[in-house]
Structure formats: C-alpha cells, structure tokens
N, C-alpha and C positions, 0 to 999 in steps of 0.2 A: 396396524401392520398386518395381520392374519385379516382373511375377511370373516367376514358375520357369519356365514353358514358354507354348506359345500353341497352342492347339488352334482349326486350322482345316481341320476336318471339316466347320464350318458356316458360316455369315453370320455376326459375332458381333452383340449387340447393341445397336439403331439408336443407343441413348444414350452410350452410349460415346463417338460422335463429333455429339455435338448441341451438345455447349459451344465447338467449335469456329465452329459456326454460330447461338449464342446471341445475337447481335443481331440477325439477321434473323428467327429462331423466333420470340422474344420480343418483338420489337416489332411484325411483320408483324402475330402473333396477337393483338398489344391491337388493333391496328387496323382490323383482321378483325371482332372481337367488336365495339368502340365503335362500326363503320358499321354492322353490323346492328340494332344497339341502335336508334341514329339512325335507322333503314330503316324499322324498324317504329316507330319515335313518331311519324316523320313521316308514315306513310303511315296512322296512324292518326287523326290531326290532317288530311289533305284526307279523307281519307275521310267522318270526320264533319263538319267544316265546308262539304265541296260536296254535301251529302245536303240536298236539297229541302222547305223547312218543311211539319210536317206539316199536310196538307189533311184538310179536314172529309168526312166518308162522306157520298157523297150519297141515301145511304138516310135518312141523319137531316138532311140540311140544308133549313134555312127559311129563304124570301126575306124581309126585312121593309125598312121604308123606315129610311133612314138619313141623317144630316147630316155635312159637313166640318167639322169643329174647325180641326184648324192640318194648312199642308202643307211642309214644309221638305226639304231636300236633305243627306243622311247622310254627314259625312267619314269616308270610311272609311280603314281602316288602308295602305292599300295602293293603286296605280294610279293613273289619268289619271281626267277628266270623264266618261269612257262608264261607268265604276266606282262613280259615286257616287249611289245609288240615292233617287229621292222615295221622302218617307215620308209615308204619309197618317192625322193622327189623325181619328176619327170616332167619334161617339154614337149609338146605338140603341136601340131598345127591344127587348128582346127576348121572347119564346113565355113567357115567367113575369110577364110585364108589369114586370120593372126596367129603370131607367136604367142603360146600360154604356158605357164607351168601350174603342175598342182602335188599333191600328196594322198596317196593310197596307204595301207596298212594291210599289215599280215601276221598275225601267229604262225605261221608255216614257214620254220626254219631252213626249211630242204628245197626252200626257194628262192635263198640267200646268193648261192652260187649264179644264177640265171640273171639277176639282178643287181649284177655289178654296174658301177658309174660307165656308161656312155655304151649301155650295153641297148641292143633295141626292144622294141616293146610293143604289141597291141593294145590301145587307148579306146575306150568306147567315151564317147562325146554327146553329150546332150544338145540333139540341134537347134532346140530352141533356147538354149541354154549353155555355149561353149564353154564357159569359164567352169562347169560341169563336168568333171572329166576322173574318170579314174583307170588305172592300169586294168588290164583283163585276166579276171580271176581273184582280184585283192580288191576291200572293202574300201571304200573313197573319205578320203578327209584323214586325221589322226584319228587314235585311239583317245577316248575323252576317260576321266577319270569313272569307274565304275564304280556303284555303293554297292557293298554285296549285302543279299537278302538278311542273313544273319543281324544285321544291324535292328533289324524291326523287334528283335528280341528284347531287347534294352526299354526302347518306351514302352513294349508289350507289358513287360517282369515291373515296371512302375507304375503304369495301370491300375496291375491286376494288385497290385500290394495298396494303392488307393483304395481300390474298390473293396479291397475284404477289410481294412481300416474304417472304412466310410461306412460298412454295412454292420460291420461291429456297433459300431457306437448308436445304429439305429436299431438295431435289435436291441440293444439295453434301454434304449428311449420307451420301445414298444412295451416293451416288460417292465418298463417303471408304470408305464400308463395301462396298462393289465393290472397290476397290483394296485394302483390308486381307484379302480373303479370295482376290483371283486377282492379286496384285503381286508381287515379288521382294520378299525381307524382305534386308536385311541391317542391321548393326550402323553408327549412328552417334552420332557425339562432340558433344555440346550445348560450344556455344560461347559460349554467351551464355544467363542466367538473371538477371530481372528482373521484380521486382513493378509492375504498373499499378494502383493507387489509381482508376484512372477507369474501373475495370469490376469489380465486385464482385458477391459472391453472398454471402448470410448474413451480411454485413459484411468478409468474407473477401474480399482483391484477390486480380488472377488473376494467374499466374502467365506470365507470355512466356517461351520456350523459342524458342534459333536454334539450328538443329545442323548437322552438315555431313557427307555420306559420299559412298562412290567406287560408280559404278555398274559395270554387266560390263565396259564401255568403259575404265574408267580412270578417267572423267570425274569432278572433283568437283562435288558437287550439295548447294546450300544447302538449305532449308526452314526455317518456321517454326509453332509451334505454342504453344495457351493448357491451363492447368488452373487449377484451383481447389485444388489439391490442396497443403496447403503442405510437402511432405517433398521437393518438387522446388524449394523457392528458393535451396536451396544446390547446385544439381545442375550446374552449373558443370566441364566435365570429365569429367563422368561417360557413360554408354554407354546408349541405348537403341535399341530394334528399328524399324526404320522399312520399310513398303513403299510400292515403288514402281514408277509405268508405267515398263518398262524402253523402250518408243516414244518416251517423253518422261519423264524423269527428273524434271522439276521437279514431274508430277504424285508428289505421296508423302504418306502419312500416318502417324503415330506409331501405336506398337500398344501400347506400353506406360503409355499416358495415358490 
C-alpha cells in the first residue's frame, strides 16, 4: 500500500496532494469557467443591444415629404417612463415612386405634439435602399430591448468568487507539497479509517484517514487526511509516513497517499 521509499531530491508532484483540496479545485474551477461563460454572453448581449440602429449614408440619402400614420408609446422590457420610447408609424413615397411605411423612434417627449396622426413630416430615404426610411430628426426602426451595463456585474462577482475558491485550494496543494519536501517525516498510526458516500470520484467514496504521531517534543499530534484509493478502507492500525512543520506540528501532511 505505502511505497518502499520517498525520494525527496525534488518537489513531488502538485496532484498527489490535490484531492485533498478537491472541493475547492473543483468547484472554485466550475465557477471560474460558468462566470466567464456568463461574462462573455452577457457582454455580448449589451454590446449588441446598446449599438445604435443603423443610419442611412448620407451620400445616398433623399429628403422626400412624408405623413404620420399612428404614434404610440413602446413598453419596453425593462425601466421607468424616461425608458419607454415614441414610436412613430409613417408613409412615404419614395425615389421609385412606391407607397411605403416604416417606424422611427424617439425619447424626446416634446416632440409628441408635432407628431400627431396625419400630421406631415420630413422622410430621409435611402436611394439605394427605399424600404430604408426614417422620420427627420428620430432614430429608424423601434427601440430594441437594451442590457444595461450593470448586468456584467453578476457573472463578474461569480468569477471572481471562482477564482479566489480555485486559488484557495491551490495555495493549500502548494503548502502541502512545501511541507512534504522540507518537513520532518516520521511514522504515524491511522486511527481512524472511514468511508464518506458524500464525496465521490468515479462513483468511488473517499476514504477519511485520522492518524496520530509524536513530534521531536514528545508531543502527540492528531491529523487528518482523504483518498480515493480503496486499499486504505481497512487501514485501521496500520503505519504511514507523515511530514511535518516541526514550528507547528499540527501543520502535517501524508506522504504516502
């Protein structure tokens, strides 16, 4: 079960003691990846919904006279009354001589009065493009639903609580494997060996390990430690190699897990 000897000539390596920090790794990293996921859907969603409907080139626009159809007020998805945008329908004729209609938009209340139904209107027309058309002075097409920036906050704050989860659990990996390469090693007696059904790898529970040994001092020093490994659920009594901060004993970690 333990191997024959430990060679520490070097660091050993970082996975060895990663299962020890397998809820932090593992869940810090889903929640790491999930908010950048989020970070970019959402920043892709304001980005294209606060992009400005596109306007016609004024190398091809033509003014021509135009009428109000209907002018009514947009619920929009989101906000208060300063949010909910006139929408103005109107007919024109345009540079092909058809009958067309289309829809403009405006925040600009005080423009409501001028924009009554069958009221007249300057239309600029896209002449390579009639069906192009918007009132003059008001934005073309409806108002689309906006994401407002604040949203990026949300997968931002889920992120960053990944990343200090995920970097937790790696700074304890690194400081287990700092301790197993410059710690006192000696020999301790597992006192305790118990399966957890509530933390599994492969379908495989892990295995809980209490052991207990005597430092330079005399002092005895508990510890405790997990594996996946199942040749250790009967290991009850048995001896494995442990090092540890002789400054502080209860820093210690197994070398033969």
């Amino acid at each position: 079960m333990p191997p024959a000897d430990l060679d520490r000539s070097g660091p050993p390596p970082l996975r060895r003691f990663a299962s020890k920090r397998l809820f932090s790794l593992l869940f810090g990293g889903i929640w790491l990846g999930v908010g950048l996921l989020l970070l970019v859907i959402f920043g892709i969603l304001v980005i294209v919904t606060n992009r400005d409907p596109a306007s016609i080139p004024p190398d091809r626009a033509v003014t021509v006279d135009g009428r109000v159809v209907e002018t009514f007020i947009q619920q929009p998805y989101r906000g208060g009354p300063k949010d909910h945008p006139l929408i103005v329908i109107f007919s024109y004729r345009g540079p092909d001589g058809v009958e067309r209609s289309a829809k403009s938009h405006t925040y600009d209340y005080t423009r409501r009065p001028a924009l009554k139904p069958d009221a007249p209107v300057r239309v600029i027309v896209d002449r390579e493009r009639p069906e192009m058309a918007t009132v003059e002075g008001l934005a073309p097409g409806e108002a689309s639903m906006r994401f407002p920036t604040w949203v990026l906050a949300l997968p931002s704050i889920f992120a960053a609580a990944g990343l200090v989860i995920f970097l937790y659990g790696l700074r304890g990996a690194l400081a287990d494997r700092a301790l197993a390469t410059r710690g006192e090693v000696v020999e301790a007696e597992i006192v305790d060996a118990s399966e957890n059904y509530y933390t599994r790898v492969g379908g495989r529970p892990a295995i809980d390990l209490g052991y207990r040994f005597e430092d330079g001092a005399g002092r005895a020093v508990t510890g405790r430690a997990r594996t996946f490994d199942p040749a250790w659920r009967d290991a009850k009594g048995k001896r494995l190699r442990v090092a540890y901060d002789p400054v502080r004993p209860e820093r210690n970690v197994p070398l033969d897990l």
